[in-house]
Residue frames relative to the residue before (quaternion, step in Angstrom):
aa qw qx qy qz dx dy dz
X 1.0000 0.0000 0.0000 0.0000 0.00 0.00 0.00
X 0.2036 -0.8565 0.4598 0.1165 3.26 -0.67 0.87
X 0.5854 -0.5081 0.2273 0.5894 4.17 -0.12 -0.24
X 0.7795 0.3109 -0.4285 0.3348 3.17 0.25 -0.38
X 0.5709 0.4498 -0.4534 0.5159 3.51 0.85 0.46
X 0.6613 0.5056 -0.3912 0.3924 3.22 0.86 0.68
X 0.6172 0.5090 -0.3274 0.5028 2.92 1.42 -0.51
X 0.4434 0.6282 -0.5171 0.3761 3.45 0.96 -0.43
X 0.8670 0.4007 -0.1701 0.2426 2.51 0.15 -1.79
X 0.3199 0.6740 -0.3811 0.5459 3.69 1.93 -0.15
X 0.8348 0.3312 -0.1891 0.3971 3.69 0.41 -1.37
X 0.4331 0.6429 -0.3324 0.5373 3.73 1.61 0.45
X 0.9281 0.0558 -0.1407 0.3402 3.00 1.03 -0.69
X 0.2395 0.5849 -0.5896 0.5029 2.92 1.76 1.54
X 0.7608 0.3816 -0.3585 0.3835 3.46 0.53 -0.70
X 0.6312 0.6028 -0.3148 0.3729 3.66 0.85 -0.04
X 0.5951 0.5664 -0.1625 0.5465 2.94 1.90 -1.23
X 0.6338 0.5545 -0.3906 0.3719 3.74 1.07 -0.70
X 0.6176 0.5766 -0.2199 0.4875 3.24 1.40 -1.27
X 0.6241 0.4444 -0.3329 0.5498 3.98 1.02 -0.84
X 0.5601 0.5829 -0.3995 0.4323 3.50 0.83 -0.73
X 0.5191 0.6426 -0.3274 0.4587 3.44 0.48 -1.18
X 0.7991 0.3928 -0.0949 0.4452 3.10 -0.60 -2.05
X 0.7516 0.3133 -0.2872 0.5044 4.02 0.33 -0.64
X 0.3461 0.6014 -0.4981 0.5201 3.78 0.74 0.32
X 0.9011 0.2019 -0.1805 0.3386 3.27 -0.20 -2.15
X 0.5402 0.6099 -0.4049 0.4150 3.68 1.64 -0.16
X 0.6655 0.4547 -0.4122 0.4248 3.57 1.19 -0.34
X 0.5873 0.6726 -0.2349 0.3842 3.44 1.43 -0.77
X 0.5394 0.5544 -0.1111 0.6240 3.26 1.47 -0.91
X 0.6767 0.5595 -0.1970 0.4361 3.67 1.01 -0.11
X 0.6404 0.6226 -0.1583 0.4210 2.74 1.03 -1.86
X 0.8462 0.3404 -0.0912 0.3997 2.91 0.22 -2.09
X 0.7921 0.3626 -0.1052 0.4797 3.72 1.10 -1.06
X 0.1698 -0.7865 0.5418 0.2430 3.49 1.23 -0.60
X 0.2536 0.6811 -0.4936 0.4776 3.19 0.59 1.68
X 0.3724 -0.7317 0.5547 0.1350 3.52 -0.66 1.23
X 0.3640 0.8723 -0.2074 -0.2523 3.42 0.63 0.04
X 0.3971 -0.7841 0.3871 0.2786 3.33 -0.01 1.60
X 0.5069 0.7169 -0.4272 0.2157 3.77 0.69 -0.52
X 0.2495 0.8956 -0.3574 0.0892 2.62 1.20 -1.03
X 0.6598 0.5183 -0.1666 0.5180 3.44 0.35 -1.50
X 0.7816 0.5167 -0.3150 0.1515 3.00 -0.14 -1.25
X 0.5199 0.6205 -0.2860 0.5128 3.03 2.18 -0.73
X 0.7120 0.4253 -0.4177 0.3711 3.41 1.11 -0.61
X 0.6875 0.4199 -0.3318 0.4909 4.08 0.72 -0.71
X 0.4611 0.5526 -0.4193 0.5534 4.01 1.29 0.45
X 0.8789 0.1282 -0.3073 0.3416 3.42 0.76 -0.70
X 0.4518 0.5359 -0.4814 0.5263 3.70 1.68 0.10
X 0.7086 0.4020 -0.3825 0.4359 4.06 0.26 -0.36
X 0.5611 0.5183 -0.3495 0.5425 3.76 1.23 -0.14
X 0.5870 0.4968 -0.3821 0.5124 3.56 0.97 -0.65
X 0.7107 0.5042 -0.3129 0.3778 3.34 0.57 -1.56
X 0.6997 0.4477 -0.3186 0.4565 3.66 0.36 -1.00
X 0.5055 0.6267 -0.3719 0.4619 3.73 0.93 -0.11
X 0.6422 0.3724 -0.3008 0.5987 3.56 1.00 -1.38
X 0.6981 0.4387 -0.4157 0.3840 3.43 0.36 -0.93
X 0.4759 -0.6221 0.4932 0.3786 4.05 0.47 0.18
X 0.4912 0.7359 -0.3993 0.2400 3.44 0.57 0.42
X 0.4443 -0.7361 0.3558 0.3663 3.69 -0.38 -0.03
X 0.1692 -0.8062 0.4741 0.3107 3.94 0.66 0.54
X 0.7600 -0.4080 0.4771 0.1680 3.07 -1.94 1.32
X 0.8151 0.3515 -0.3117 0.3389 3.46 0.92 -1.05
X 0.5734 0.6341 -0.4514 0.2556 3.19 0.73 -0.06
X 0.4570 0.5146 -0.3812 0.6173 3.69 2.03 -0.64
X 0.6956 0.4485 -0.3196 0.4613 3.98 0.19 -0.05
X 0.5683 0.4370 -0.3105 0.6242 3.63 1.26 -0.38
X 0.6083 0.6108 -0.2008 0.4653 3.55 1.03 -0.50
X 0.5494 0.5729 -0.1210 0.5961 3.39 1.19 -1.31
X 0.8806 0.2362 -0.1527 0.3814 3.07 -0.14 -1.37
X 0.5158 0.5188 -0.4484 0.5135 3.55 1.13 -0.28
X 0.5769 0.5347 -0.4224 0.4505 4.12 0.45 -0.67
X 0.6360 0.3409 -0.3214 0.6133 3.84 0.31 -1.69
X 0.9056 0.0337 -0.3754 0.1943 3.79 -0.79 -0.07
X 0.3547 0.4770 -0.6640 0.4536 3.82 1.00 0.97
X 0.4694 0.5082 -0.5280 0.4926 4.59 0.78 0.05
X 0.8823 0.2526 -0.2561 0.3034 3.34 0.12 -1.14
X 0.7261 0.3168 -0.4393 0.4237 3.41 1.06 -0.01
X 0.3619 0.7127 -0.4072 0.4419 3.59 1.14 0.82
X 0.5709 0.5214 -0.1704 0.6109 3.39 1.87 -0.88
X 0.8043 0.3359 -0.1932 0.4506 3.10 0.07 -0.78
X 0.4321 0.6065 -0.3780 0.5501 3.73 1.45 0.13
X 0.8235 0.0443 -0.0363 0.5644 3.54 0.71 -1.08
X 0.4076 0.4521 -0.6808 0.4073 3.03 0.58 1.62
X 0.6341 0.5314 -0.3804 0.4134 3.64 1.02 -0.79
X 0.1681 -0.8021 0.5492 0.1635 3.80 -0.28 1.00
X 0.5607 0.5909 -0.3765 0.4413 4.13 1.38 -0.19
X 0.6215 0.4957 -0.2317 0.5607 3.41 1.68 -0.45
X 0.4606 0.6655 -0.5226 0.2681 4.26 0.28 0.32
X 0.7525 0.3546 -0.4409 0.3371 3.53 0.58 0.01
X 0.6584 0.4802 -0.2233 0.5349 3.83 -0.01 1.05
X 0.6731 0.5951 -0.3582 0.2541 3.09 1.49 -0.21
X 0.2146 0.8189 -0.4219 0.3245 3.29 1.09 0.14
X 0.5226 0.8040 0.1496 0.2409 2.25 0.74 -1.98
X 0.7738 0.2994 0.0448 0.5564 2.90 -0.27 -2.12
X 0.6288 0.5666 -0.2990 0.4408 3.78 0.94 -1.31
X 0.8165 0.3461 -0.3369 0.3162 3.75 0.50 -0.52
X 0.2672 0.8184 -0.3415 0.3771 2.84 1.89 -0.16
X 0.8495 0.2265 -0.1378 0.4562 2.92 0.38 -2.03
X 0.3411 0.6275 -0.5671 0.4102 3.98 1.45 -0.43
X 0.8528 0.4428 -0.2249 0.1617 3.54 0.31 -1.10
X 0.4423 0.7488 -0.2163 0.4437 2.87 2.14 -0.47
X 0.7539 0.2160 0.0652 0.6170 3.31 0.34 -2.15
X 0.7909 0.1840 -0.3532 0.4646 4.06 -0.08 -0.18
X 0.7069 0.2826 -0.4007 0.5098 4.18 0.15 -0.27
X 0.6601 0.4707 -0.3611 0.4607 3.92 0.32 -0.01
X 0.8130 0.1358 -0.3159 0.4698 3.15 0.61 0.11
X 0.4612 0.6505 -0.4139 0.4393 3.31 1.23 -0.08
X 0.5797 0.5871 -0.1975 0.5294 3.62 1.52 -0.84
X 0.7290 0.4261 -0.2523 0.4727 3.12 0.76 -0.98
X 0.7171 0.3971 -0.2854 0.4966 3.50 0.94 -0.73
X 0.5944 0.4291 -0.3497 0.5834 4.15 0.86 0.31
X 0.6769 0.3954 -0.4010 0.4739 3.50 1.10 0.49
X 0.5295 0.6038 -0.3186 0.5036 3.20 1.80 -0.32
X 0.6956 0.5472 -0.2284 0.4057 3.06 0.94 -1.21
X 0.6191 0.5380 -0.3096 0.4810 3.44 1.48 -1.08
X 0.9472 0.1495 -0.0886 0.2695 3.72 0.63 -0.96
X 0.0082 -0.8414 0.4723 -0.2624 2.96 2.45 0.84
X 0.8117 0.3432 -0.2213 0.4176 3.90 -0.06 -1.78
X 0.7118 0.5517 -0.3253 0.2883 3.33 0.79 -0.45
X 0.4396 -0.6937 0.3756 0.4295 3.57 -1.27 0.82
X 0.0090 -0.7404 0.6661 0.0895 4.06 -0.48 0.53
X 0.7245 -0.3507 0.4620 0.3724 3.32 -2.38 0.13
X 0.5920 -0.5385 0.5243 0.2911 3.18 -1.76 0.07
X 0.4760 0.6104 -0.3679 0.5152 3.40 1.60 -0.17
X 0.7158 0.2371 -0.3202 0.5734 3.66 0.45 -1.18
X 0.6541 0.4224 -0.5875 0.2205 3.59 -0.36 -0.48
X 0.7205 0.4532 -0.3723 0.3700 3.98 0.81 -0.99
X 0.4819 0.6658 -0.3060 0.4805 3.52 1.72 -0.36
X 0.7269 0.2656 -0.2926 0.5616 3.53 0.83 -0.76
X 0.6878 0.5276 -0.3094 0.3910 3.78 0.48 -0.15
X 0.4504 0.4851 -0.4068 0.6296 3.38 1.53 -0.24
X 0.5940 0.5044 -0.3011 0.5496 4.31 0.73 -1.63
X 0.6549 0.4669 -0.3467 0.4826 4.26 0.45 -0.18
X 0.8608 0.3198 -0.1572 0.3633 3.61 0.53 -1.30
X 0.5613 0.6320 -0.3021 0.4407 3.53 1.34 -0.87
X 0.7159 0.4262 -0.3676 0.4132 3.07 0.23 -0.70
X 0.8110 0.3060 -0.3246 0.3785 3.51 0.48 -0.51
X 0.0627 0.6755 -0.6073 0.4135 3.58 1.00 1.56
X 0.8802 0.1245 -0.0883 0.4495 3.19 -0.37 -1.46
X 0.4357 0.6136 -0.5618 0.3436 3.51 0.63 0.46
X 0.3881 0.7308 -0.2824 0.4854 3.23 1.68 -2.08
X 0.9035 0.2173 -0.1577 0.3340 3.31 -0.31 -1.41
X 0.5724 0.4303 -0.5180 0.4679 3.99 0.67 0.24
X 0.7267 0.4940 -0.2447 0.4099 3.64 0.89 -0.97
X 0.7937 0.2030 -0.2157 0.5313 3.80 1.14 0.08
X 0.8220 0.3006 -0.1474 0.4607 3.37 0.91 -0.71
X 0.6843 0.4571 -0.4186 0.3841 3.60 1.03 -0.41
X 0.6652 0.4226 -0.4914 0.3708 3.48 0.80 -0.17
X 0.6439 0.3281 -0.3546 0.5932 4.35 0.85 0.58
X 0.3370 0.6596 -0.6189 0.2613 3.24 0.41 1.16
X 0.5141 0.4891 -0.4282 0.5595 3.43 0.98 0.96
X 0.6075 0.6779 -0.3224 0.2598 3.53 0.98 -0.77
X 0.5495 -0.4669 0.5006 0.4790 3.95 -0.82 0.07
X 0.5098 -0.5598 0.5135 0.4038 3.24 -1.81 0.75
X 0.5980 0.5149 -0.5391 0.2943 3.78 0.46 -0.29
X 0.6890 0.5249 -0.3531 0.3538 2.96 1.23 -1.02
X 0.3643 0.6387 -0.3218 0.5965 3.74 1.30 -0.32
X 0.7697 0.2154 -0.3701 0.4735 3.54 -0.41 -0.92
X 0.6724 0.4505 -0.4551 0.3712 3.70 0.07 -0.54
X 0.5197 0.4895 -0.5127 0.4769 4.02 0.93 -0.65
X 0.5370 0.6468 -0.4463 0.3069 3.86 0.97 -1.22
X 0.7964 0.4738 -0.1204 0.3561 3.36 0.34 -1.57
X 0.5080 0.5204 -0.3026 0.6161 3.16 1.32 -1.03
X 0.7921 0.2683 -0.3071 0.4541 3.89 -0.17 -0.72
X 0.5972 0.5102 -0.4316 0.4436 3.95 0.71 0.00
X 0.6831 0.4304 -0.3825 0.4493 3.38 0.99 -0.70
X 0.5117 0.6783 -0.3784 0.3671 3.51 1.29 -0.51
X 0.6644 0.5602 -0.1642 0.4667 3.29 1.23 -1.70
X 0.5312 0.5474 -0.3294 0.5565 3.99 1.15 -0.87
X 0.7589 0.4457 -0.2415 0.4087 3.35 0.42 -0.87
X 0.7376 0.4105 -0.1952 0.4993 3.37 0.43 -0.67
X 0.6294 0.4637 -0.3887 0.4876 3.21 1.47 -0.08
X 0.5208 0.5849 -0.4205 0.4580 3.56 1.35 -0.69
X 0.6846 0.4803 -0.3482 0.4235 3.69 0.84 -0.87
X 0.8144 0.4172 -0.2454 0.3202 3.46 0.41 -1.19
X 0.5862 0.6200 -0.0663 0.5172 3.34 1.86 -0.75
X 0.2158 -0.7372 0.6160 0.1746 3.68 0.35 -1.34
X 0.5845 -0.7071 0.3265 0.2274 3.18 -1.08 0.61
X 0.4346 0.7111 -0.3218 0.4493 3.32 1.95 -0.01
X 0.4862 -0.6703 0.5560 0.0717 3.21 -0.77 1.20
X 0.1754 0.8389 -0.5122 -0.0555 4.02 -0.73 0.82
X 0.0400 0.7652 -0.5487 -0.3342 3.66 -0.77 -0.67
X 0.6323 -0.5736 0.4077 0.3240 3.31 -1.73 0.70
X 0.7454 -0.1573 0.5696 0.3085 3.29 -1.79 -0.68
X 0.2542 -0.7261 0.6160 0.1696 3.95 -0.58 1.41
X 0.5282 -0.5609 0.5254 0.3610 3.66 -0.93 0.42
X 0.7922 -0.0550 -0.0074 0.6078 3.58 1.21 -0.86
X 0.1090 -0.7265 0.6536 0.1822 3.95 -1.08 0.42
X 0.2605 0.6106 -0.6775 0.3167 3.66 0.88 0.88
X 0.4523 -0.5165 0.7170 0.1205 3.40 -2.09 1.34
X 0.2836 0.7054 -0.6259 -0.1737 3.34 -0.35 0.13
X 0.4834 -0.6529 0.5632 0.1509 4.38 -1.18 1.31
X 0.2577 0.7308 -0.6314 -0.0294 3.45 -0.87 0.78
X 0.7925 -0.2890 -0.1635 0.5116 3.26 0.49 1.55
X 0.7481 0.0167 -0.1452 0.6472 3.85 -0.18 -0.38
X 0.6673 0.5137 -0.3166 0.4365 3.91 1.21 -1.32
X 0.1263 -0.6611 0.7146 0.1906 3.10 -1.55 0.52
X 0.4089 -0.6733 0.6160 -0.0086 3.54 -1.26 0.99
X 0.0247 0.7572 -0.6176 -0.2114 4.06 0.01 1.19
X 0.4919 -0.7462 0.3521 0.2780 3.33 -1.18 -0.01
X 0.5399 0.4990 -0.5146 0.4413 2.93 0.94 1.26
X 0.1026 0.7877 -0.4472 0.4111 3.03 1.46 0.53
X 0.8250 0.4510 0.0053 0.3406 2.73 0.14 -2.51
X 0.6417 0.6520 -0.1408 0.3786 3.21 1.22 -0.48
X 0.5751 0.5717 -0.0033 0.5851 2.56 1.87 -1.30
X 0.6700 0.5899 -0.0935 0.4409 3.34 1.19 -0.63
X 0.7879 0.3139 -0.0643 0.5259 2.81 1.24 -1.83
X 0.7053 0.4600 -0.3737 0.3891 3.34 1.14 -0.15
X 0.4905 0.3096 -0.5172 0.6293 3.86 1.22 -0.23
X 0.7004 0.3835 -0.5162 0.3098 3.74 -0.80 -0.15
X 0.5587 0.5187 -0.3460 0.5469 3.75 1.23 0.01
X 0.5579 0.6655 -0.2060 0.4511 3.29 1.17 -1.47
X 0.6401 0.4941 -0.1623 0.5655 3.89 0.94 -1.64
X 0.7325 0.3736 -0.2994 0.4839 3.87 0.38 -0.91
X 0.7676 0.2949 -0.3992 0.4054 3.15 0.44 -0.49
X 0.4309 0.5804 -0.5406 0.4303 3.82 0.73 -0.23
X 0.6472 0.6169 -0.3256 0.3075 3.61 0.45 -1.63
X 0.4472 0.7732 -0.2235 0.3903 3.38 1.86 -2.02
X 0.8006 0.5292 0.0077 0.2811 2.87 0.14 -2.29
X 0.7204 0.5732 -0.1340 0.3669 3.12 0.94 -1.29
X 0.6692 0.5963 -0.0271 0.4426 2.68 1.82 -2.08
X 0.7990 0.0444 -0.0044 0.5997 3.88 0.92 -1.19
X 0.6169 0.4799 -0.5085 0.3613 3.51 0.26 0.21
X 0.5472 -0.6123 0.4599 0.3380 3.56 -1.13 0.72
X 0.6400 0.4041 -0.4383 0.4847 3.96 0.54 -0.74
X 0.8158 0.3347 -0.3967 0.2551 3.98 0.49 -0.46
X 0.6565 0.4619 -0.4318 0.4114 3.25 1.45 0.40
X 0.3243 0.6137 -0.5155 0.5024 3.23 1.36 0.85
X 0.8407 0.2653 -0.1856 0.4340 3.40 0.66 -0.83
X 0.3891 0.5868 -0.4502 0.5492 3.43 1.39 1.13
X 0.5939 0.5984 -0.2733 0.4631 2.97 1.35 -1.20
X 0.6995 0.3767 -0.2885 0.5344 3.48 0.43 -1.36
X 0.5516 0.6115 -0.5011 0.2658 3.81 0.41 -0.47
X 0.7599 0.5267 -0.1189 0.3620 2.77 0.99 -2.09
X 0.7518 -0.1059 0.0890 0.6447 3.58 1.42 -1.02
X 0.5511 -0.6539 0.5087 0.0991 3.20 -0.61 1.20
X 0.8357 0.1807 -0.1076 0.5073 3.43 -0.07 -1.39
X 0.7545 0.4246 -0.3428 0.3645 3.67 0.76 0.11
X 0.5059 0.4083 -0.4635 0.6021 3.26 1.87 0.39
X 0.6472 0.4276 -0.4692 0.4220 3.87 0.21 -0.22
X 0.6474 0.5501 -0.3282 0.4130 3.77 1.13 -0.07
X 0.5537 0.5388 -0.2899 0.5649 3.41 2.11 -0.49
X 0.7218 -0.4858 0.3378 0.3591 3.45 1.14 -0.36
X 0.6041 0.6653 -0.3032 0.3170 3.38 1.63 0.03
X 0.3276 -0.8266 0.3455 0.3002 3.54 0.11 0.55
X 0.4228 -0.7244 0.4661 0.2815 3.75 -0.28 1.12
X 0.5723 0.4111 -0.4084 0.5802 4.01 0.95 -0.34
X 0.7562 0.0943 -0.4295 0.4846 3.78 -0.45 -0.09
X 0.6200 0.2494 -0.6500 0.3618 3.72 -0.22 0.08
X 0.7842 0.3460 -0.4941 0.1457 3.77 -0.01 0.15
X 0.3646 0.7104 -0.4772 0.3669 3.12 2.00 0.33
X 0.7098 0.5264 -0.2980 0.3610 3.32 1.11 -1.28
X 0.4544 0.7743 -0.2555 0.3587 3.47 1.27 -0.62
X 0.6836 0.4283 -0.1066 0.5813 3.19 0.80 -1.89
X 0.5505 0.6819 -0.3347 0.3463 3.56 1.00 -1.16
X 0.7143 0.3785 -0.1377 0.5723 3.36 0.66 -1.98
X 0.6439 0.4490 -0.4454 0.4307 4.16 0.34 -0.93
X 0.8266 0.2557 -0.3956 0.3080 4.04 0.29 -0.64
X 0.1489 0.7342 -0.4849 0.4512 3.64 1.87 0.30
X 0.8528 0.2583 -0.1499 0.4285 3.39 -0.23 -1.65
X 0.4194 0.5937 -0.5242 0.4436 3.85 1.30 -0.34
X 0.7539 0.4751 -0.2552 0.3751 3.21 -0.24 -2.05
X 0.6003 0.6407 -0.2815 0.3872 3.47 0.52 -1.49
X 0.6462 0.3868 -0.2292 0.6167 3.95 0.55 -1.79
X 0.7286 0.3268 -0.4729 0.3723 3.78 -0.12 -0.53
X 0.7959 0.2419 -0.3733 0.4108 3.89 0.17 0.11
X 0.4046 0.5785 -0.5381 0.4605 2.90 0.78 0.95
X 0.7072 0.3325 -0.2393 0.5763 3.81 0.52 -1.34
X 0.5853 0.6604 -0.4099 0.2310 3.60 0.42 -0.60
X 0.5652 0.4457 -0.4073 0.5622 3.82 1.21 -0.52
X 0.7495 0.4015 -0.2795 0.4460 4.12 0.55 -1.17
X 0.8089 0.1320 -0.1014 0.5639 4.05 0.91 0.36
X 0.6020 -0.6015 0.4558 0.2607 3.50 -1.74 0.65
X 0.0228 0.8086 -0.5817 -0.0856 3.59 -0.09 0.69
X 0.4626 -0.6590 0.5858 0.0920 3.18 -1.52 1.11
X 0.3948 -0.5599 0.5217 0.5083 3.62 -1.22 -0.38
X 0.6269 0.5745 -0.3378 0.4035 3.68 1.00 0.29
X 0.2572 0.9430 -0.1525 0.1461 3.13 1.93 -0.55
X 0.8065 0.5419 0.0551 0.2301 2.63 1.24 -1.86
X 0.5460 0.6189 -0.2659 0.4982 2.64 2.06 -1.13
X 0.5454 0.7059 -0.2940 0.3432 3.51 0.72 -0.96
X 0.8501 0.4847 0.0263 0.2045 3.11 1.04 -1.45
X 0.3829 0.6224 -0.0389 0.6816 1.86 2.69 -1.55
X 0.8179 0.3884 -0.2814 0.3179 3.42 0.32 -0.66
X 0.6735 0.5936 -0.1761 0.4036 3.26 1.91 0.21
X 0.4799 0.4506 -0.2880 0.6955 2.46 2.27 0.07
X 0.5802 0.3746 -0.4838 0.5376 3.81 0.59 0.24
X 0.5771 0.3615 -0.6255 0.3809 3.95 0.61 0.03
X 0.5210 0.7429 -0.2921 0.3023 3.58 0.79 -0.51
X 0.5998 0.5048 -0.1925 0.5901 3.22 1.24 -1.52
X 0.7321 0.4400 -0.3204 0.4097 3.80 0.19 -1.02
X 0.4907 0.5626 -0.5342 0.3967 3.67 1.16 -0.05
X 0.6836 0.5965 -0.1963 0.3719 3.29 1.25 -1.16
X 0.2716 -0.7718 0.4095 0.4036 3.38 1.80 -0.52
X 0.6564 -0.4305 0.3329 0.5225 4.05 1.14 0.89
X 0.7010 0.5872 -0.1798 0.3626 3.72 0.92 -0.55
X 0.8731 0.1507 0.0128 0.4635 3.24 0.38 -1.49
X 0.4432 -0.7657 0.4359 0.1654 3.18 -0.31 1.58
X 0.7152 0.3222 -0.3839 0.4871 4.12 0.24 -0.61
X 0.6424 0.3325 -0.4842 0.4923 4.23 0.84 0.01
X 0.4405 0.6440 -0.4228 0.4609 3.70 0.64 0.23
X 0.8057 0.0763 -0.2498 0.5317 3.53 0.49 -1.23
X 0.6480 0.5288 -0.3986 0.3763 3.73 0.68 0.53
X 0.6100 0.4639 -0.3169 0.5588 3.38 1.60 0.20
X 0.5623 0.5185 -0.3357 0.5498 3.52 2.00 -0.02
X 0.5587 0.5749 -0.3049 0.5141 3.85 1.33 -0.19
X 0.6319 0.6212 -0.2990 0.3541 3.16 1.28 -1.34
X 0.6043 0.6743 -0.1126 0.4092 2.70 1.50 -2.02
X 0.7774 0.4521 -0.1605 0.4068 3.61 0.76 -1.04
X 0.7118 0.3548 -0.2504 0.5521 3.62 1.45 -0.28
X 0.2830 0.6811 -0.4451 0.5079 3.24 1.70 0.35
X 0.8579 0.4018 -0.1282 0.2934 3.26 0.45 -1.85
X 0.5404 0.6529 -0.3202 0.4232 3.04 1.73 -1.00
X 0.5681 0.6947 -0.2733 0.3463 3.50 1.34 -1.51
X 0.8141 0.4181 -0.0403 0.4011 2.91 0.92 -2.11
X 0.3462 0.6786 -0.4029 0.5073 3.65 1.71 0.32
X 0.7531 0.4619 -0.2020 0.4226 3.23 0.71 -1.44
X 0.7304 0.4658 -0.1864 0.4635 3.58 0.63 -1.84
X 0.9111 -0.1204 0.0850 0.3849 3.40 0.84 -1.07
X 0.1243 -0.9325 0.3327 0.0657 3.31 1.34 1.22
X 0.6483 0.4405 -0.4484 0.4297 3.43 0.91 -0.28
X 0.8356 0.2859 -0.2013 0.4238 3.37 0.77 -0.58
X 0.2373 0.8701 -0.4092 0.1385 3.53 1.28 1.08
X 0.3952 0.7028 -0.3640 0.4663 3.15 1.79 -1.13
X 0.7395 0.4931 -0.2314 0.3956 3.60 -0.17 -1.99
X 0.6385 0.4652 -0.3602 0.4961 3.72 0.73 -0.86
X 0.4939 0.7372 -0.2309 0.3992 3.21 0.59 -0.49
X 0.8734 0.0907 0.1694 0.4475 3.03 -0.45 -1.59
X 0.3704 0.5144 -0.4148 0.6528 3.54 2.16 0.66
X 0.6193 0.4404 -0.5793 0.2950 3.92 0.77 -0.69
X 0.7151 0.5363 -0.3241 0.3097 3.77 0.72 -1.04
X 0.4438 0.5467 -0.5689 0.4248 3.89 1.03 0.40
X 0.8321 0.3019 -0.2727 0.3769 4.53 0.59 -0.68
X 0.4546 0.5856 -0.4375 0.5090 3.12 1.93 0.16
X 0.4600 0.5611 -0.4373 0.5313 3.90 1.19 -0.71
X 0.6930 0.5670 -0.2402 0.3748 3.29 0.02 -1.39
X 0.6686 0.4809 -0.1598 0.5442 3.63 0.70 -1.09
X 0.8036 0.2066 -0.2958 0.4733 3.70 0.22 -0.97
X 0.5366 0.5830 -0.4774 0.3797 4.02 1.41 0.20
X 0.7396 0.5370 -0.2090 0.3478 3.36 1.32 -0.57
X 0.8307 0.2783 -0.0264 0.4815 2.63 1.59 -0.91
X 0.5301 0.5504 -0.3916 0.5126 3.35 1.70 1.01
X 0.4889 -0.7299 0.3727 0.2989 3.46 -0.85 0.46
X 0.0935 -0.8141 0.5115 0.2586 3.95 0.75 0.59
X 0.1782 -0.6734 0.7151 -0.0588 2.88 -1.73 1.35
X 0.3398 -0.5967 0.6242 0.3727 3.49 -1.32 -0.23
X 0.5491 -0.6221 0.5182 0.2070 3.37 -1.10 1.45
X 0.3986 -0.6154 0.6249 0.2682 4.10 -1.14 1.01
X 0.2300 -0.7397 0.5917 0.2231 3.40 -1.11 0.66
């Protein structure tokens, strides 16, 4: 191997690692606050690079009738529970258009703008703008309609809703998607040569937006009042819901920010690889080796055990491509091993 086949391969896995970074952030985040394994993960990411794609392709994406869907089933359920609570009738009016306005005119809107400019030829700005405006929302829907009513439940019992709602997501992607495999439109196809290395520019793009993407979470977390609510809940649960924080919107917001960064990572990788409607898991599941550097907890070993993770792979492309996967997903059997030995096991506060 000479250098400049190293550096490639160095720049494979900065740019893979940014994208694993990403994803193992919002899987630890998604933890913290909700104790929620959440394997979906992915799914946000081949939802939002196959939502992009069907956009270029003038087509009308599948999700937006599924952003639809799901916005109906959870303006029912939080319509139920409104008039099941009998301590809660003055205001509900009220309270009812709120949510009418939430889950049936938001996404109804969103899908009659899809519909309006699906055929049409638009920028690369509106198309990732309206595909981010397709997937996000149906984070925190995701979460009132599977996860907020067992927010009391064991994490096992969690992980199985997990699995039970990824296979759901696979499916519905096989339906809305097809089995055909696509990739979008690079943001840029500039070469750009800094001696022997050449640098594409989506690379750079890729880079610079999760590394923008990381500061500003960091931002967020750091001075805004809703993310130290949701530090709060991270850190303790029952003593931020005793300060006044409600455990349903910090996990609405949770799910909110985790399929943001799904949807977000899938049009990014989506110009630099084929993505499937199966895609995701794969991907998702490489940002959870990532996260487990962090032990579910700590958010800078997360995105440095997701970097790790990526120049692993890049390595193992080269040295041994058939068996790169397995390298992989073998690194997280001595990292287990490491954070059993060398963490202090507690029972999590609910």
């Amino acid at each position: 191997m000479d250098f400049s086949i190293a550096a490639i391969l160095v720049q494979d896995g900065i740019t893979s690692g940014a994208i694993y970074a990403l994803l193992a952030l919002a899987i630890v985040l998604v933890f913290s606050v909700t104790r929620v394994i959440f394997i979906p993960q992915g799914e946000f990411v081949a939802y939002g690079a196959l939502t992009l794609a069907a956009l270029q392709a003038q087509r009308l994406p599948l999700t937006c009738v599924l952003l639809l869907a799901m916005g109906v089933l959870t303006f029912v359920a939080e319509s139920a529970a409104m008039l099941r609570n009998v301590e809660r009738h003055h205001g509900r009016g009220k309270s009812l258009a709120l949510v009418a306005g939430k889950y049936l005119a938001f996404p109804a809107t969103v899908f009659a703008l899809t519909k309006l400019y699906a055929g049409a030829q638009m920028p690369l700005t509106l198309q990732v703008l309206l595909a981010l405006l397709i997937v996000i929302p149906m984070g925190p829907m995701l979460y009132r309609l599977a996860y907020q009513p067992l927010a009391k439940a064991s994490v096992l019992m969690l992980l199985i809703v997990s699995v039970s709602v990824h296979l759901a997501l696979t499916g519905l992607g096989l339906v809305m998607f097809g089995a055909e495999g696509v990739r979008t439109q690079p943001f840029s196809n500039a070469i750009h040569s800094v001696g022997a290395l050449q640098i594409s520019g989506q690379s750079l793009w890729v880079i610079g937006i999760s590394a923008a993407l990381i500061v500003l979470l960091y931002l967020y977390f750091e001075f805004t009042l809703s993310g130290k609510a949701l530090r709060a809940t991270a850190v303790n649960g029952l003593g931020a819901q005793l300060l006044g924080i409600s455990p349903t919107r910090a996990g609405k917001l949770t799910f909110t920010l985790a399929a943001a960064m799904g949807a977000l990572c899938g049009i990014l990788i989506a110009p630099m690889t084929t993505i499937y409607y199966e895609s995701g898991f794969l991907i998702g599941l490489k940002g959870f080796v990532g996260s487990i550097f962090g032990g579910l907890a700590s958010y800078p070993a997360a995105a440095a055990g997701a970097f790790f993770v990526g120049l692993l792979e890049s390595q193992s492309s080269f040295w041994a491509s058939a068996f790169k996967e397995v390298i992989v997903f073998t690194l997280i059997l001595p990292v287990l091993l490491w954070r059993s030995l060398t963490s202090r096991h507690a029972e999590h506060e609910a």
